[in-house]
N, C-alpha and C positions, 0 to 999 in steps of 0.2 A: 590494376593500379598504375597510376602514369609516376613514370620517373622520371627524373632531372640532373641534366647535365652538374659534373664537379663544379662548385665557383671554382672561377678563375683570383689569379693573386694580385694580375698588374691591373694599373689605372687603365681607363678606358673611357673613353665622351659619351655624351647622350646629346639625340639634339630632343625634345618634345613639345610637336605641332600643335598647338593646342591644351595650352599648358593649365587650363582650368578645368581640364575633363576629369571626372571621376576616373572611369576605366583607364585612360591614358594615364593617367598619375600612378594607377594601382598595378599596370604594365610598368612604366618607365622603374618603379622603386624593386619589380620583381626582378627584373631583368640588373638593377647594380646591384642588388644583394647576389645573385648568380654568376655577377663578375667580380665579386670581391670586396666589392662596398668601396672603390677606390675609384676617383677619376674627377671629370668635369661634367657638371648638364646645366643645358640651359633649356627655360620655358619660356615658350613661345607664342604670341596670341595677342588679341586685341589686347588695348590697355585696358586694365581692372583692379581694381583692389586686391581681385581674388588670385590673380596670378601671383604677387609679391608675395602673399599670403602663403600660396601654394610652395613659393619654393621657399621659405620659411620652414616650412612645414618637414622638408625632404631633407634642407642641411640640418635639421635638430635629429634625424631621424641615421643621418650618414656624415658622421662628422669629417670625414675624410675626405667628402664627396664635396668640391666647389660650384656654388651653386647659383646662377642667374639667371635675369630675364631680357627679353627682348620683347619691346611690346610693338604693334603698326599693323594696318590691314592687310585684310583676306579677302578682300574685296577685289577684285579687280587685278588683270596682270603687272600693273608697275609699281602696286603695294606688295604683291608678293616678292617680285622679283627684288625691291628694296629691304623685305623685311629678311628674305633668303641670305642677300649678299652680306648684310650685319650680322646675321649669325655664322655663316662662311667666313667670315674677317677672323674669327676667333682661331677656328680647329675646324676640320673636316669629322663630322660624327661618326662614331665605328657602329653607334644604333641610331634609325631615324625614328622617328615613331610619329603621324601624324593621326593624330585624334580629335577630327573635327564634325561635326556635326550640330543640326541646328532644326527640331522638329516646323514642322510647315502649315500656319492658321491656313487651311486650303481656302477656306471663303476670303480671306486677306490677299493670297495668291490670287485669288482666280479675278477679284477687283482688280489688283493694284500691280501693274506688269514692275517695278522696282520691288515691290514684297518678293515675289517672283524671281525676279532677278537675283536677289542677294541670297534667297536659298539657294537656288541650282548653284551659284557661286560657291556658298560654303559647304555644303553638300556633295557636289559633285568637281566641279571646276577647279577649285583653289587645292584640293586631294592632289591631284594626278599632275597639275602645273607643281606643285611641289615637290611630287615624287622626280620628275622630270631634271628641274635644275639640282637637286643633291644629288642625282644619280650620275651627273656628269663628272664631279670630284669625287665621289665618294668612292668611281669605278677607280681610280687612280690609287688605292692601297685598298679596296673592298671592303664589306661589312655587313650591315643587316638592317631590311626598310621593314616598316613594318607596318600597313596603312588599314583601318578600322573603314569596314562596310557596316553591314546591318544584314538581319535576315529578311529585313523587310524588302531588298533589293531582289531576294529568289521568287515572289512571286507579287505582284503590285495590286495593294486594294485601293479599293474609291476611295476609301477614308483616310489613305496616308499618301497618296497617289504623288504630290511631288517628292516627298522624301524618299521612299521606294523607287522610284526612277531614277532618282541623284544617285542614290546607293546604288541600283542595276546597275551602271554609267562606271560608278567606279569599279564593280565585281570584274564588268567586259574588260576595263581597260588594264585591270591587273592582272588577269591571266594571260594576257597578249604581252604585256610589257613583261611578265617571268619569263617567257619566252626571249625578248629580247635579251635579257639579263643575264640569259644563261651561258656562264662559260667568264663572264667579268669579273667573278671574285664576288661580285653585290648577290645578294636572294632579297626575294619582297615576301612577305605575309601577309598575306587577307585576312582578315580578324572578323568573323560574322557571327557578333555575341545577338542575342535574344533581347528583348525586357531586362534590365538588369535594376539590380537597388539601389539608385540614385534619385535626384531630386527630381532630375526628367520623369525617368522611368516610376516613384511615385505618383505626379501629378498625373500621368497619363492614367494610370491603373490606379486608381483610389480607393477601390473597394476591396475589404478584405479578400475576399477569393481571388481578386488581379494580382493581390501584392504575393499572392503564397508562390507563384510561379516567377517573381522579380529572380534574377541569378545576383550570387552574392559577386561584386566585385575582384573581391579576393582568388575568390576561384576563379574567373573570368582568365585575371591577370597569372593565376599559374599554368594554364590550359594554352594560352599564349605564348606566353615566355617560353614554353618547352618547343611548343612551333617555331615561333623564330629561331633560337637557338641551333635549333636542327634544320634550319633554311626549309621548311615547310611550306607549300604556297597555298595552301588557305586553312582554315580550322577555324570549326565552328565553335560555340562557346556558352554556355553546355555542351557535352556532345551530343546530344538526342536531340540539339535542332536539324542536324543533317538530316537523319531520317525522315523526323517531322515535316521539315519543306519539301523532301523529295516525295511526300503523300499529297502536299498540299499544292505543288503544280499539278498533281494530275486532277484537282479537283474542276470541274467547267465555271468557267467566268461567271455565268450567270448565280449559281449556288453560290459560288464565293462571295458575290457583293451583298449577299442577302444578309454577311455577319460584317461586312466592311462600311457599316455606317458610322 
């Protein structure tokens, strides 16, 4: 049975990258109910409806909790950097949480070198430049980054082949950079949930037998929380995807593409 840290009683920031993510949201609300329910968060992300919405959604749910957004691009280094320093202008966050991901029409990729473009960005790129610049303030009183892969990064099929490489990209560069971090006060978490039950994770699997293996959110988000918490550097989510992947590299590339269409 997995157990969890006491909440804590003081206030506490959130920053959350990706502030219209299911997972990310069901992470960000686990993690301040585990602090007390007190503090600041803001969400962060393209402009949408669905962000306002979202943090709506968190202060009705943490009335103590103050809650906004910052909306601007992930595209590209001088939209991050500008959308970074707006939310650094506020408070330095004691959790980061970037929750970005973006599935990949691979026949749209493999035409359209900006289709291309703008996933490896948000997929891989715009992750780790993020972790990057909060890492620089945030070493300066310490805290807890906590950046979403995928399982799809442990072993890359044809049929998801640029998302799964974006994801590999970030696994590499977040075990190296734990490394760096160690000894700062800051821990990063790897979050490498499965299929989960979200809107993505339905359309991809539509048929009843896909959706019976969706993981529920909720649980995602407690399996998480207790990793970060405990400065953990990766955990998967289910736990039976660790195993699972570690069968499914040793499978030979050729047999593998033969379910990867």
């Amino acid at each position: 049975m997995t157990s969890f840290p006491t909440p804590r009683t003081d206030a506490r920031s959130f920053v959350l990258i990706g502030g219209t993510s299911v997972l990310g949201r069901a992470l960000l609300e686990r993690l301040i109910f585990l602090s007390g329910g007190k503090g600041t968060a803001v969400l962060a992300g393209r402009e949408s409806p669905g962000l306002a919405a979202a943090a709506d959604e968190i202060a009705g749910r943490f009335p103590e909790v103050s809650v906004s957004t910052v909306s601007g691009s992930i595209v590209g280094a001088a939209g991050i950097e500008s959308l970074s320093g707006r939310i650094l202008s506020s408070a330095v966050p004691d959790f980061l949480i970037i929750a970005l991901g973006s599935p990949a029409d691979e026949k749209a990729a493999e035409d359209n070198p900006r289709v291309l473009s703008e996933k490896l960005w948000i997929n891989a790129s715009a992750p780790v430049i993020f972790l990057e610049i909060f890492f620089r303030q945030m070493r300066k009183s310490g805290g807890r980054m906590a950046v979403f892969g995928s399982v799809a990064g442990d072993r890359i099929r044809r049929g998801n082949y640029t998302y799964g490489a974006a994801k590999s990209l970030v696994s590499a560069y977040a075990e190296v950079f734990s490394e760096k971090a160690r000894g700062s006060g800051v821990t990063l978490t790897l979050i490498k949930p499965g299929p989960a039950d979200t809107p993505l994770g339905r359309a991809a699997h539509p048929g009843r037998l896909g959706r019976m293996f969706l993981a529920d959110p909720e649980a995602v988000a407690r399996r998480a929380a207790c990793a970060v918490l405990r400065g953990r550097r990766t955990v998967y989510a289910p736990f039976w995807w660790r195993p699972l992947m570690a069968l499914v590299r040793l499978v030979p590339g050729r047999l593998l593409s033969l379910f990867s269409e």
